[in-house]
C-alpha positions as CSV (number, residue, x, y, z in Angstrom):
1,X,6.0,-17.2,6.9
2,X,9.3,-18.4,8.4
3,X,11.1,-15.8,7.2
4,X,8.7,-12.6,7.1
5,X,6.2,-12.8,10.0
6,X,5.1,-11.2,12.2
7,X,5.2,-8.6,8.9
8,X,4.0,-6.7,5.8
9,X,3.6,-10.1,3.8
10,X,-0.1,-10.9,3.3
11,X,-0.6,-14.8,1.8
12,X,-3.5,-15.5,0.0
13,X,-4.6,-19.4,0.1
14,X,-7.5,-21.8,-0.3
15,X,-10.1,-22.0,1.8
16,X,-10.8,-26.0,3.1
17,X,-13.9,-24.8,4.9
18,X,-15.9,-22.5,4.0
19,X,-17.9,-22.1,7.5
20,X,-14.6,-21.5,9.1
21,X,-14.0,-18.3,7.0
22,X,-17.0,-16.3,6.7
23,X,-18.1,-15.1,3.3
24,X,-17.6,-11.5,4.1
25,X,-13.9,-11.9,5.1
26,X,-13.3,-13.4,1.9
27,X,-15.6,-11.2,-0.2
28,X,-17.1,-14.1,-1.9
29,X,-13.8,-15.7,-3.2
30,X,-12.9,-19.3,-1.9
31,X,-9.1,-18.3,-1.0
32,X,-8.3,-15.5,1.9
33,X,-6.1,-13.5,2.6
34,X,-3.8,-13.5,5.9
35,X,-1.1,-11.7,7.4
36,X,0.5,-11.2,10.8
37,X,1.6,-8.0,11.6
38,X,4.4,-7.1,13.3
39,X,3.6,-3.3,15.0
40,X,3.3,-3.8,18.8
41,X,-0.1,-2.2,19.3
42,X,-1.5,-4.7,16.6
43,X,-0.1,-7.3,17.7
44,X,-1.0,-6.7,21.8
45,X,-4.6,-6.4,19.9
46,X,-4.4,-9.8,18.5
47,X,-3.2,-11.1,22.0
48,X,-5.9,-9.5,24.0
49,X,-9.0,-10.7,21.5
50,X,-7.5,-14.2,21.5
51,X,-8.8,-15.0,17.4
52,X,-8.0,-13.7,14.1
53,X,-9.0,-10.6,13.5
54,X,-11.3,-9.2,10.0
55,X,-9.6,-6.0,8.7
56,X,-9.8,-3.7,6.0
57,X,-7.6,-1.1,5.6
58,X,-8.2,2.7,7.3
59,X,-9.1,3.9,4.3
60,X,-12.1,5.4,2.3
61,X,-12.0,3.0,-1.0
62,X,-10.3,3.7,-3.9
63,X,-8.1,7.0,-1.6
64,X,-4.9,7.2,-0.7
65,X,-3.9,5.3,2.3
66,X,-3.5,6.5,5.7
67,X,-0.1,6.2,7.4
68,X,-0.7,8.5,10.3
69,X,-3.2,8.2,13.3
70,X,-4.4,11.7,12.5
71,X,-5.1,10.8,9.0
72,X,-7.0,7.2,9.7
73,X,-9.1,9.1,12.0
74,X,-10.0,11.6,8.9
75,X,-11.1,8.8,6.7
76,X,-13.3,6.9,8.8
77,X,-14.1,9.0,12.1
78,X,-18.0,8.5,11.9
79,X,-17.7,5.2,11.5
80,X,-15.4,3.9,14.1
81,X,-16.3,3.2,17.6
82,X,-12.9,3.6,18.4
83,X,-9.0,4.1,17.2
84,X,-5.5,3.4,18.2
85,X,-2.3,5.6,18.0
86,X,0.6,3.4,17.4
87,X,2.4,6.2,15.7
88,X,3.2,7.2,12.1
89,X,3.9,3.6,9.8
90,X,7.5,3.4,9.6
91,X,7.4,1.6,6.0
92,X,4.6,3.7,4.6
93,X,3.5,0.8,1.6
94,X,1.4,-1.8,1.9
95,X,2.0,-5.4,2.2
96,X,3.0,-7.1,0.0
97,X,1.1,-9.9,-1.2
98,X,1.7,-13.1,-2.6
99,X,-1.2,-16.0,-4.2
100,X,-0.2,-19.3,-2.7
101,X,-2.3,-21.7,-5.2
102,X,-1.8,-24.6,-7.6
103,X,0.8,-24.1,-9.6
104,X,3.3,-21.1,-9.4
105,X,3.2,-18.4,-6.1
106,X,1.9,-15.2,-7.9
107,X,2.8,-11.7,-6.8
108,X,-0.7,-9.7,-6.7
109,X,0.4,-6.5,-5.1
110,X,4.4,-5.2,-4.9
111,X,4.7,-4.0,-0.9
112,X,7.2,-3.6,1.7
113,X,8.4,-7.3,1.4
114,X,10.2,-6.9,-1.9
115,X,10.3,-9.1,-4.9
116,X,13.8,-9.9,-5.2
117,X,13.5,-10.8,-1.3
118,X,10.8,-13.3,-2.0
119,X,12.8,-14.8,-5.2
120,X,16.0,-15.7,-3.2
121,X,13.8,-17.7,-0.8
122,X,11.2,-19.6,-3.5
123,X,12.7,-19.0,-6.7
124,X,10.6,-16.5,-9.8
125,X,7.1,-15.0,-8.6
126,X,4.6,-15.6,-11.5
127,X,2.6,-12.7,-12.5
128,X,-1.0,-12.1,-11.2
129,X,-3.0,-12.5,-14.1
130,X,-6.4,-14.3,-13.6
131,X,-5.4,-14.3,-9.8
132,X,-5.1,-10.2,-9.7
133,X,-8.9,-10.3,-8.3
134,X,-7.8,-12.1,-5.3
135,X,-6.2,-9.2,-3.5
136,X,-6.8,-6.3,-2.2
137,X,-5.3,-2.6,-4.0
138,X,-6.2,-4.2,-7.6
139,X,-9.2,-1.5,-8.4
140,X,-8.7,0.1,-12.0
141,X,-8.3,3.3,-10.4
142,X,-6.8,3.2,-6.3
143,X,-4.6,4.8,-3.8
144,X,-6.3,8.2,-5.8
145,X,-5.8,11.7,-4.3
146,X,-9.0,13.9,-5.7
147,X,-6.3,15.9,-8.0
148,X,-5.0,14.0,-11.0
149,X,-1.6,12.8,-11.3
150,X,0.9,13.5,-13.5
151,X,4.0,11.0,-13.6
152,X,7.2,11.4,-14.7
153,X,7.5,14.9,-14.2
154,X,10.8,17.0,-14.3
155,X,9.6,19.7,-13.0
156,X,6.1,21.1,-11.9
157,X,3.6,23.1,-14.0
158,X,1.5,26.3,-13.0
159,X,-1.0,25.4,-10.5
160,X,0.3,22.4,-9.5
161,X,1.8,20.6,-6.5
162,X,5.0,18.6,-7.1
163,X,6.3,15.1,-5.5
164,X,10.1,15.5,-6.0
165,X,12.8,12.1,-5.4
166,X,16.4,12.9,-4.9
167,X,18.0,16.6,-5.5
168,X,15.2,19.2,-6.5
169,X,14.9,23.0,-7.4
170,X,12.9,24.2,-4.4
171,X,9.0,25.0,-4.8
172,X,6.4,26.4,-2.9
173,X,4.2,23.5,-3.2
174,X,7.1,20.4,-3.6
175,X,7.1,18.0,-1.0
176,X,10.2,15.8,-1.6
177,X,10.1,12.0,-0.6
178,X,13.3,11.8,0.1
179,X,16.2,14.9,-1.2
180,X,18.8,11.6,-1.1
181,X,17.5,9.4,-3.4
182,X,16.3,6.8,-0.8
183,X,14.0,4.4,-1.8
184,X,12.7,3.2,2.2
185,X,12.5,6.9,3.2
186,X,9.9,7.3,0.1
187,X,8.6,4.9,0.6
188,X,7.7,6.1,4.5
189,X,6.7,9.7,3.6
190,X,4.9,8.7,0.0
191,X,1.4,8.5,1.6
192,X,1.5,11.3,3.2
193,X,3.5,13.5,1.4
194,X,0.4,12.6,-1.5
195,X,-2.5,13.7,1.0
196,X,-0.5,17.2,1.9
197,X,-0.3,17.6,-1.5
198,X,-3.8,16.9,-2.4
199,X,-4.7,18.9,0.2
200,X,-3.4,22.1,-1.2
201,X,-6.1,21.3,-4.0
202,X,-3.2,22.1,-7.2
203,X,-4.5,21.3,-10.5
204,X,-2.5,18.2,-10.9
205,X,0.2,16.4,-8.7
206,X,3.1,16.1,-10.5
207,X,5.7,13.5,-9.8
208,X,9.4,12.7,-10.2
209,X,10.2,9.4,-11.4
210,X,11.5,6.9,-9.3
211,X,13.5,4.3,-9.6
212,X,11.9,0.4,-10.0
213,X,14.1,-1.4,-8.1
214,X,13.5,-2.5,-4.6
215,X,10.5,-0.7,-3.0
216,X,10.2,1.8,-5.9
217,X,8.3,-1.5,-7.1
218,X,5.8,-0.9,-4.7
219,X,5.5,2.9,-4.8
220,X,5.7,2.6,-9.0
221,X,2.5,0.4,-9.0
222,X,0.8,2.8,-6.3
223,X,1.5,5.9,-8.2
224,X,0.0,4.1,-11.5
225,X,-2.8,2.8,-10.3
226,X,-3.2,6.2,-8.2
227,X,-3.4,7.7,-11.9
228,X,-5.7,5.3,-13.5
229,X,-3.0,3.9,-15.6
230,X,-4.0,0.4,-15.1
231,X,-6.4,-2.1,-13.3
């Protein structure tokens, strides 16, 4: 907490009481899940309410997520009595988030906070096995665009729409997360760049493949999950 709040680390711990956390806000479960973000506008929110604050994210379940005012809006319009422009998410992943619970801390979800920034604090995160259920972003299939992905891609097919990462041929339908090879300024445009894409309704979204390391952690486990790949 020292070290990464106000910021995209989200902690998930026992609750003591369970009438101080209601059932909702910890969908059943006896841990929850906190964070304190650091964006101005959320956090002049939190100062102005005065208590913690029940959120889920901006998104309709299971679809991409939104990391533009204009594109929060399109997901939940109806439904919200109001909404708040603080700009375009400079980060563009989630949170990361991390099990705090007897025996080892567990990494649930890869996100902004990266793992090897965690390790040189606390030492090796565990694997979320059994505790996978505890966080949010763990459906079988999430983060999905309505066209089908296909990873790994070199080069797009006929018909469809093509996520590129690093130097690319141009294409009329290639939106390139970042021509330099840069993992953060993927990172920013991946959520966005996958919604114009969609939008184009291709057959398929093909994408490059990106490195591991560092936030391509975090966009990696995205993309698969995004493609059904695993649960």
């Amino acid at each position: 907490m020292e070290a990464f709040w106000p910021g995209p680390l989200t902690l998930v711990a026992p609750v003591r009481d369970a009438e101080a956390v209601c059932d909702l806000a910890r969908a059943g479960l006896n841990t929850v899940a906190v964070r304190a973000p650091g964006h101005r506008l959320a956090q002049a929110v939190l100062r102005a309410f005065g208590e913690p604050v029940v959120a889920p994210s901006a998104n309709r379940s299971g679809g991409p997520s939104p990391t533009t005012w204009g594109d929060a809006v399109a997901d939940t319009g109806a439904w919200a009595a109001g909404a708040l422009d603080g700009g375009p998410c400079e980060i563009g992943v989630e949170s990361t988030v991390v099990a705090l619970l007897p025996g080892a801390a567990r990494l649930l979800r890869p996100g902004a906070v990266t793992r090897s920034q965690i390790e040189a604090l606390i030492g090796p995160l565990a694997e979320a096995e059994v505790d996978a259920v505890r966080s949010p972003g763990r459906m079988a299939r999430h983060y999905a665009p309505s066209a089908p992905l296909r990873l790994e891609a070199t080069e797009p097919r006929a018909g469809e729409a093509f996520l590129a990462f690093g130097p690319a041929h141009e294409h009329p339908w290639m939106f390139n997360l970042s021509p330099a090879g840069d993992l953060a300024q993927a990172a920013a445009n991946f959520f966005a760049f996958l919604r114009a894409a969609d939008a184009l309704c291709p057959t398929a979204i093909a994408v490059a493949p990106i490195p591991a390391e560092g936030l391509g952690e975090a966009i990696n486990d995205r993309l698969r999950r995004a493609a059904g790949y695993i649960g």
